[in-house]
N, CA, C and O of each residue as an XYZ file, in Angstrom:
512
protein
N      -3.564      8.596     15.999
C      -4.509      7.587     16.423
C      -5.502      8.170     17.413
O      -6.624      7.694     17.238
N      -5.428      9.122     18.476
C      -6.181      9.599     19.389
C      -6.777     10.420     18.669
O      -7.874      9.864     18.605
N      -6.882     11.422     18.018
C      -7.610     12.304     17.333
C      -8.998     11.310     16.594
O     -10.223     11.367     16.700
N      -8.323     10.690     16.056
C      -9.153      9.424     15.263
C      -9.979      8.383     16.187
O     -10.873      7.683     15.712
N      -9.560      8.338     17.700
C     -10.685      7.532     18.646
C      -9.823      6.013     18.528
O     -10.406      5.063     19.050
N      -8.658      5.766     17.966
C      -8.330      4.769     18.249
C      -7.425      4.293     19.256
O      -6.823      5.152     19.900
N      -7.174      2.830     19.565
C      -6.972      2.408     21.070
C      -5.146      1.808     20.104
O      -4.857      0.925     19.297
N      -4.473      2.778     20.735
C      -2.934      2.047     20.144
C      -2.672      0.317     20.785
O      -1.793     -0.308     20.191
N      -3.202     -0.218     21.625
C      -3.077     -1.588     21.873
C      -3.672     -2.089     21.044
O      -3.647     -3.313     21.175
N      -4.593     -1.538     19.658
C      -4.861     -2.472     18.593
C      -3.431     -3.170     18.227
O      -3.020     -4.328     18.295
N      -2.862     -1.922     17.805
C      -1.954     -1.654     17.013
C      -0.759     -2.864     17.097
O      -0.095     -3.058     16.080
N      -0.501     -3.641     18.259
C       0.401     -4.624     18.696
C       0.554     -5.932     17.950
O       1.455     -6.770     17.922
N      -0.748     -5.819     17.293
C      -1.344     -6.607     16.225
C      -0.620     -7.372     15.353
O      -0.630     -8.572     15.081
N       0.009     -6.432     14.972
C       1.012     -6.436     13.331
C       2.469     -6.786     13.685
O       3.315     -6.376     12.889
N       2.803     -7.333     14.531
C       4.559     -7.694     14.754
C       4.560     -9.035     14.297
O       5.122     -9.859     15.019
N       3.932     -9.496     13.014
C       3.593    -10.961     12.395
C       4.591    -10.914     11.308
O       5.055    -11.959     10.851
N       4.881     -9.955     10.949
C       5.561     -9.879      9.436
C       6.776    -10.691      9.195
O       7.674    -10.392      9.983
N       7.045    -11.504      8.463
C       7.753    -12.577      7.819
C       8.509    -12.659      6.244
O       7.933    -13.323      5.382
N       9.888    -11.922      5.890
C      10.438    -11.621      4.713
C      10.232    -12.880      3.979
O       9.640    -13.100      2.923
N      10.810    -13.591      4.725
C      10.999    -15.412      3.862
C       9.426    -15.870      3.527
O       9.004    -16.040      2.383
N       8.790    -16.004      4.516
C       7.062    -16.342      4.201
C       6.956    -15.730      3.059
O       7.099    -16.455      2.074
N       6.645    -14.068      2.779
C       6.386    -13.948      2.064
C       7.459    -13.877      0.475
O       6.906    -13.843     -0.624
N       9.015    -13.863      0.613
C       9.449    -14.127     -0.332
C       8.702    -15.582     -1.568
O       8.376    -15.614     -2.754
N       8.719    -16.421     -0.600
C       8.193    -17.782     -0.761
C       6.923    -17.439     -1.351
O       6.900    -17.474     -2.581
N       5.944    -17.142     -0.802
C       4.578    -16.977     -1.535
C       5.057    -16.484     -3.091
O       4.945    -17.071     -4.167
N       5.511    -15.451     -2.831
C       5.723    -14.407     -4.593
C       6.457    -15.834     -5.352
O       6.026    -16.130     -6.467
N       7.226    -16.440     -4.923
C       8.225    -17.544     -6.057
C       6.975    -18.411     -6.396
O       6.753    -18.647     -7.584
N       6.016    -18.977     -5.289
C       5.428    -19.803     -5.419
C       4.390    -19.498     -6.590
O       4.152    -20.441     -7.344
N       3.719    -18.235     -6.837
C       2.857    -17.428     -7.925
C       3.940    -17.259     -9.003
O       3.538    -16.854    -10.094
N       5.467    -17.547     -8.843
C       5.864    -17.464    -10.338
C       6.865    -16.388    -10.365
O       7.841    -16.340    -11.115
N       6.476    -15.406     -9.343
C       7.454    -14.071     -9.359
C       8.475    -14.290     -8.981
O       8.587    -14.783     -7.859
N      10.036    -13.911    -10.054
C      11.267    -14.160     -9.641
C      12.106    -12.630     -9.582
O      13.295    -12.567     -9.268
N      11.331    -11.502     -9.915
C      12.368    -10.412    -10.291
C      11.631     -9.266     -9.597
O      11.101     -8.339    -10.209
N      11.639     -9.393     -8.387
C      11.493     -8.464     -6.701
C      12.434     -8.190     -6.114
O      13.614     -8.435     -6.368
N      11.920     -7.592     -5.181
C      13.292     -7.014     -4.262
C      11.982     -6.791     -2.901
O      10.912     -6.187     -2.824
N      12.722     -7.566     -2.073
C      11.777     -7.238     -0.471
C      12.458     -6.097      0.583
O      13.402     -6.511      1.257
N      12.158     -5.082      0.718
C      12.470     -4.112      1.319
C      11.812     -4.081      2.975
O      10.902     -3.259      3.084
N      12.054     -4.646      3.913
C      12.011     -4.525      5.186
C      12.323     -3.371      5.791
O      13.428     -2.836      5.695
N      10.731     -2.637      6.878
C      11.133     -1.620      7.308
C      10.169     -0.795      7.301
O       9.042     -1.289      7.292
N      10.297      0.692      7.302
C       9.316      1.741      7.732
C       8.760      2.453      6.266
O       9.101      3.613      6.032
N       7.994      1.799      5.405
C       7.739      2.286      3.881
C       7.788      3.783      3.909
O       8.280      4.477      3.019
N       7.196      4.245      5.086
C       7.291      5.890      5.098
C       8.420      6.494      5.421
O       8.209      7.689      5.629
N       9.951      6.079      5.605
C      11.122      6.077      5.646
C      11.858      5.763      4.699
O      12.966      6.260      4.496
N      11.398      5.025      4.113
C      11.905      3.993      2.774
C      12.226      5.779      1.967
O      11.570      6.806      2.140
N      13.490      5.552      1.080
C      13.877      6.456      0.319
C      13.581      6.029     -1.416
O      14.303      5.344     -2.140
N      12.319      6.672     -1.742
C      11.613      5.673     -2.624
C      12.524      6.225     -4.218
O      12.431      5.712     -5.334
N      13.256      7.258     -3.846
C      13.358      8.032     -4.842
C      15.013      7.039     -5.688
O      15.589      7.275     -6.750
N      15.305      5.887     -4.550
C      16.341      5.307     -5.002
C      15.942      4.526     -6.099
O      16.599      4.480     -7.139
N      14.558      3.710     -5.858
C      14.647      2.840     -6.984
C      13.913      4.197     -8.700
O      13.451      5.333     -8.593
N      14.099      3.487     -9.790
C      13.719      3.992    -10.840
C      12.346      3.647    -11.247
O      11.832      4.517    -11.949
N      11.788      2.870    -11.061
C      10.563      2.837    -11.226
C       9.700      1.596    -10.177
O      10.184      0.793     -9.379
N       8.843      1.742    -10.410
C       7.998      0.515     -9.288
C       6.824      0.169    -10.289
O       6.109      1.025    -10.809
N       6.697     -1.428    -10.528
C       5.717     -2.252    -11.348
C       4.619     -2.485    -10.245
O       3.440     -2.406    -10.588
N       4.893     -2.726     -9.135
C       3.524     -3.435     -8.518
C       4.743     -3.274     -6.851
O       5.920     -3.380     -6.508
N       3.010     -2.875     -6.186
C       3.595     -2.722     -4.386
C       2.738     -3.067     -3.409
O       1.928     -2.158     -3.228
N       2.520     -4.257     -2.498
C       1.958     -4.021     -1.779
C       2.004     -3.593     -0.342
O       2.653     -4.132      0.554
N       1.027     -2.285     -0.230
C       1.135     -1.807      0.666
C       0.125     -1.803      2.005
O      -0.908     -1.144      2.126
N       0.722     -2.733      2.982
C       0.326     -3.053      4.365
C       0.501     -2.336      5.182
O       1.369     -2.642      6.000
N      -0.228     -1.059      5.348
C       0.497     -0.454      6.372
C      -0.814     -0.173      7.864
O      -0.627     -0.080      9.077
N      -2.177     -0.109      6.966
C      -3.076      0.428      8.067
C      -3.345      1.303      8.338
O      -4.548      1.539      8.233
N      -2.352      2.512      8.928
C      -2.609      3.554      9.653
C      -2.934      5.075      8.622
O      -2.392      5.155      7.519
N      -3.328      5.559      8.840
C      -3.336      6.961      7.899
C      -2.294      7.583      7.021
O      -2.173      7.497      5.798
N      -1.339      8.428      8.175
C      -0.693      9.079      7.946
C       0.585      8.502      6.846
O       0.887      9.229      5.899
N       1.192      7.363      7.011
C       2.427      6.857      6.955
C       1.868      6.169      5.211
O       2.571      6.163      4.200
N       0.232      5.581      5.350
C      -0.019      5.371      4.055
C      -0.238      6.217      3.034
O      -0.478      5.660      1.963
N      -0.226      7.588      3.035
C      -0.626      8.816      2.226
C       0.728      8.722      2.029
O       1.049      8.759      0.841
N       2.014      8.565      3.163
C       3.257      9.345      2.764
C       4.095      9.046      1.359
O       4.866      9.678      0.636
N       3.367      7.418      1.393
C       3.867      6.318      0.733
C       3.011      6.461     -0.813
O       3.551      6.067     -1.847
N       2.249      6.797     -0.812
C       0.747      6.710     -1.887
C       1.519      8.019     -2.887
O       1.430      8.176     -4.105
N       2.365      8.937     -1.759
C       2.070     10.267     -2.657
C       3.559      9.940     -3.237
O       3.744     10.160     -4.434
N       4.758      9.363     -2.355
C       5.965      9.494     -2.550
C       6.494      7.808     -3.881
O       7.536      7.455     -4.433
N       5.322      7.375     -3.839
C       5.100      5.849     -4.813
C       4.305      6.588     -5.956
O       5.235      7.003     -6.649
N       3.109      7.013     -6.586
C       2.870      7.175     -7.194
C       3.187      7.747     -8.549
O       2.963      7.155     -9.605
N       3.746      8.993     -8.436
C       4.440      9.151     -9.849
C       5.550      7.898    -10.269
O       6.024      7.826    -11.403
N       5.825      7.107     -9.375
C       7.326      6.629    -10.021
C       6.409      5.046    -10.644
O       7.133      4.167    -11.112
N       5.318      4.865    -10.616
C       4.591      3.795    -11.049
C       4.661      3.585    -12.959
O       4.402      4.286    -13.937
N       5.123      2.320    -12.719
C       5.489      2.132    -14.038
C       4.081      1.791    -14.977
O       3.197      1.240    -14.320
N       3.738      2.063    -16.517
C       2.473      2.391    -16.968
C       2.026      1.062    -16.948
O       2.606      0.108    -17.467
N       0.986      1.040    -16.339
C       0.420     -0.112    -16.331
C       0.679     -0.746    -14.937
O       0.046     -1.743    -14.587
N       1.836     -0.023    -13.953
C       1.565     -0.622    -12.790
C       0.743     -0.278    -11.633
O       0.093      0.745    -11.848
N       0.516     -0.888    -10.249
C      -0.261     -0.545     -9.633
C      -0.111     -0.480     -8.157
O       0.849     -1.210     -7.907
N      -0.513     -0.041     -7.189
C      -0.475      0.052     -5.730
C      -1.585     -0.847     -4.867
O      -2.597     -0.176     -4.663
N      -1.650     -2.055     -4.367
C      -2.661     -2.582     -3.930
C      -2.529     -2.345     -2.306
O      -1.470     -2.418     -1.683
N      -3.737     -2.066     -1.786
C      -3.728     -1.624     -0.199
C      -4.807     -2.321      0.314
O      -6.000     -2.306      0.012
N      -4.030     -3.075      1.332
C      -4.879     -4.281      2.317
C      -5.366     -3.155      3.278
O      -4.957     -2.026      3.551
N      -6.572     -4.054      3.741
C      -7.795     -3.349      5.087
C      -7.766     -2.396      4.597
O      -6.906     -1.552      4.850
N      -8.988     -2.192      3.483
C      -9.721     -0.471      2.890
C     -11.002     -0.887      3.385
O     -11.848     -0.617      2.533
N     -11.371     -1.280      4.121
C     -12.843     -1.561      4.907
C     -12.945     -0.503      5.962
O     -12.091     -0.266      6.816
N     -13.783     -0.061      5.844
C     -14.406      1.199      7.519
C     -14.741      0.654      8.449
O     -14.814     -0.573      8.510
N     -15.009      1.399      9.343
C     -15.346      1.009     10.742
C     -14.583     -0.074     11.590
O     -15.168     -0.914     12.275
N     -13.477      0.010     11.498
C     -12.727     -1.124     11.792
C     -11.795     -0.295     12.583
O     -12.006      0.917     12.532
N     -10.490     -0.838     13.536
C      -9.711      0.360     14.330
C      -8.100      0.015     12.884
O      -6.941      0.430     12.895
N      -8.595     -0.581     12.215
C      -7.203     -0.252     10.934
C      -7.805      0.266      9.702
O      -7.730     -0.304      8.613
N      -8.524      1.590      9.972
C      -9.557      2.033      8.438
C      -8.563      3.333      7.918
O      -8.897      4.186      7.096
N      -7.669      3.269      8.401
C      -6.147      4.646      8.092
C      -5.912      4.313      6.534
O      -5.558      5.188      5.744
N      -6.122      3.071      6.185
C      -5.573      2.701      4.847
C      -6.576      3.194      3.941
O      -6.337      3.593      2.802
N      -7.753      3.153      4.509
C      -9.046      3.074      3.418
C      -9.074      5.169      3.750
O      -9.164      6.022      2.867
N      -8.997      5.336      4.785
C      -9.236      6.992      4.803
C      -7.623      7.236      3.788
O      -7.889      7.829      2.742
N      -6.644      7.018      3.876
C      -6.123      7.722      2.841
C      -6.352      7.636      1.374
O      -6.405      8.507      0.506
N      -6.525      5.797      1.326
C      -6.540      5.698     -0.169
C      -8.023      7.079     -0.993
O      -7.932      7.615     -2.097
N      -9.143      7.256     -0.008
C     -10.136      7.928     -0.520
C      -9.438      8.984     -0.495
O      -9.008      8.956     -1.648
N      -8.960      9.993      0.012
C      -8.636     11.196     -0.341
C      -7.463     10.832     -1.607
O      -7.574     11.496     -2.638
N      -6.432      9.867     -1.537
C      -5.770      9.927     -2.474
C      -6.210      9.997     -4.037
O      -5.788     10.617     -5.013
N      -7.543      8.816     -3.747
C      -7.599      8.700     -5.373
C      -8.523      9.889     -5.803
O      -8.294     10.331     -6.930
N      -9.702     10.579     -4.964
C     -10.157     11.386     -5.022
C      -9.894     12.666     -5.525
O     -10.593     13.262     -6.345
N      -8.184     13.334     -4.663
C      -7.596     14.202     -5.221
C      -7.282     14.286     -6.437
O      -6.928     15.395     -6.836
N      -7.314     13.181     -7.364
C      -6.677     12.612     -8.584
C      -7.594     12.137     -9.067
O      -7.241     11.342     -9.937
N      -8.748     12.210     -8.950
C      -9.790     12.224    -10.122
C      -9.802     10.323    -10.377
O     -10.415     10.001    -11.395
N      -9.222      9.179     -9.591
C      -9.461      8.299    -10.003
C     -10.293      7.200     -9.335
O     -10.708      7.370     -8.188
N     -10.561      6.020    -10.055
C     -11.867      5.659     -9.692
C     -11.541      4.665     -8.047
O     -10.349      4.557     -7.761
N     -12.340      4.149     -7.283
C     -12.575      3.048     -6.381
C     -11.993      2.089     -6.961
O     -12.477      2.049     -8.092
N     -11.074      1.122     -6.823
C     -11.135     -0.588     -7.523
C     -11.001     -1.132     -6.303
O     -10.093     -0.787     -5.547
N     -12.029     -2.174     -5.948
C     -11.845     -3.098     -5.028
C     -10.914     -3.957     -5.118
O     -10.157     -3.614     -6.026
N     -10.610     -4.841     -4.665
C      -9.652     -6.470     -4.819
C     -10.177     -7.438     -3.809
O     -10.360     -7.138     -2.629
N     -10.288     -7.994     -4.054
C     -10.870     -9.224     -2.951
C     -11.535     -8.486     -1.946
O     -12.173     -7.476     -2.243
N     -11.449     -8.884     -0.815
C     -12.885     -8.875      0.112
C     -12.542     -6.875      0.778
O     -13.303     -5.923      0.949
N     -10.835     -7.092      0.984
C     -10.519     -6.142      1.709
C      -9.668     -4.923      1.408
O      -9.508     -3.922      2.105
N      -8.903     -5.364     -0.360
C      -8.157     -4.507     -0.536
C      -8.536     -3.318     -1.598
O      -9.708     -3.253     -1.970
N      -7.625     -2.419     -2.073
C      -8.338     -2.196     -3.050
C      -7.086     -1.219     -3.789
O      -6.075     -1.051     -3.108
N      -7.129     -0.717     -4.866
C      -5.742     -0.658     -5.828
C      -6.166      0.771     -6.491
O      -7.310      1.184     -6.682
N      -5.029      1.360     -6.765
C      -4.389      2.631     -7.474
C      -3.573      2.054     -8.613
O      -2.668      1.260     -8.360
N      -3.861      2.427     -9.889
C      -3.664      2.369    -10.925
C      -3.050      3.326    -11.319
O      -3.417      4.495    -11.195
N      -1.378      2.691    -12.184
C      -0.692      3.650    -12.608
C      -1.395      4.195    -13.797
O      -2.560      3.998    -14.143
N      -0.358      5.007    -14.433
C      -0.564      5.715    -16.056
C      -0.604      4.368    -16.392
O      -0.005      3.407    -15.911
N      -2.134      4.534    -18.115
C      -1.381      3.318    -18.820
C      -0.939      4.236    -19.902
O      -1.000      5.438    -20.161
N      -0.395      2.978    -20.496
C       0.908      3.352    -21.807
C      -0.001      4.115    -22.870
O      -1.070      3.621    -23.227
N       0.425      5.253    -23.332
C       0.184      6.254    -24.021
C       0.622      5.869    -25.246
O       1.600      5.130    -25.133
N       0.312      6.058    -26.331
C       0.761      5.402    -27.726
C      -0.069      6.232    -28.614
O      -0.034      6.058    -29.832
């Protein structure tokens, strides 16, 4: 964060997070076959589950979102995807948007926005 000019008392920000809230939202859109994983995604041992359909990833900061981008991506099921809240610049939470650009960049793939702020990594699609 200091290298980058940012003030870590942004950061205090984010102690909002709510399993049940958001369990509830996903049932309420219909989704019954998730699994909510609470905790440090860049800790998370991703290599347990077998594949991943869809993730969203809230994290903000740089480092911890690349860890996740690089250690999530191959295991993306075809056709699934990675959506990442606050990819907007100039903001003191633009860690998400500086990794996702080098990520998709390194990989030759395109920008997709999502609503105002997020914006998504696209797995393989199905080869046939």
């Amino acid at each position: 964060m200091k290298e980058r000019g940012k003030d870590p008392r942004e950061y205090d920000k984010f102690r909002y997070g709510d399993a049940h809230r958001f369990e509830r939202n996903l049932r309420k859109q219909g989704y019954d076959a998730f699994r909510i994983v609470e905790g440090d995604a860049s800790a998370f041992d991703w290599s347990s589950l077998t594949s991943v359909g869809a993730l969203l990833l809230d994290i903000d900061v740089y480092e911890p979102t690349m860890k996740v981008l690089e250690a999530v991506y191959p295991m993306l099921a075809p056709g699934g995807g990675i959506v990442l809240d606050d990819c907007l610049p100039d903001n003191p939470w633009d860690g998400s948007l500086r990794a996702y650009r080098e990520f998709i960049e390194a990989r030759g793939l395109p920008f997709i926005r999502v609503g105002h702020k997020g914006a998504l990594v696209r797995g393989p699609e199905v080869i046939r």
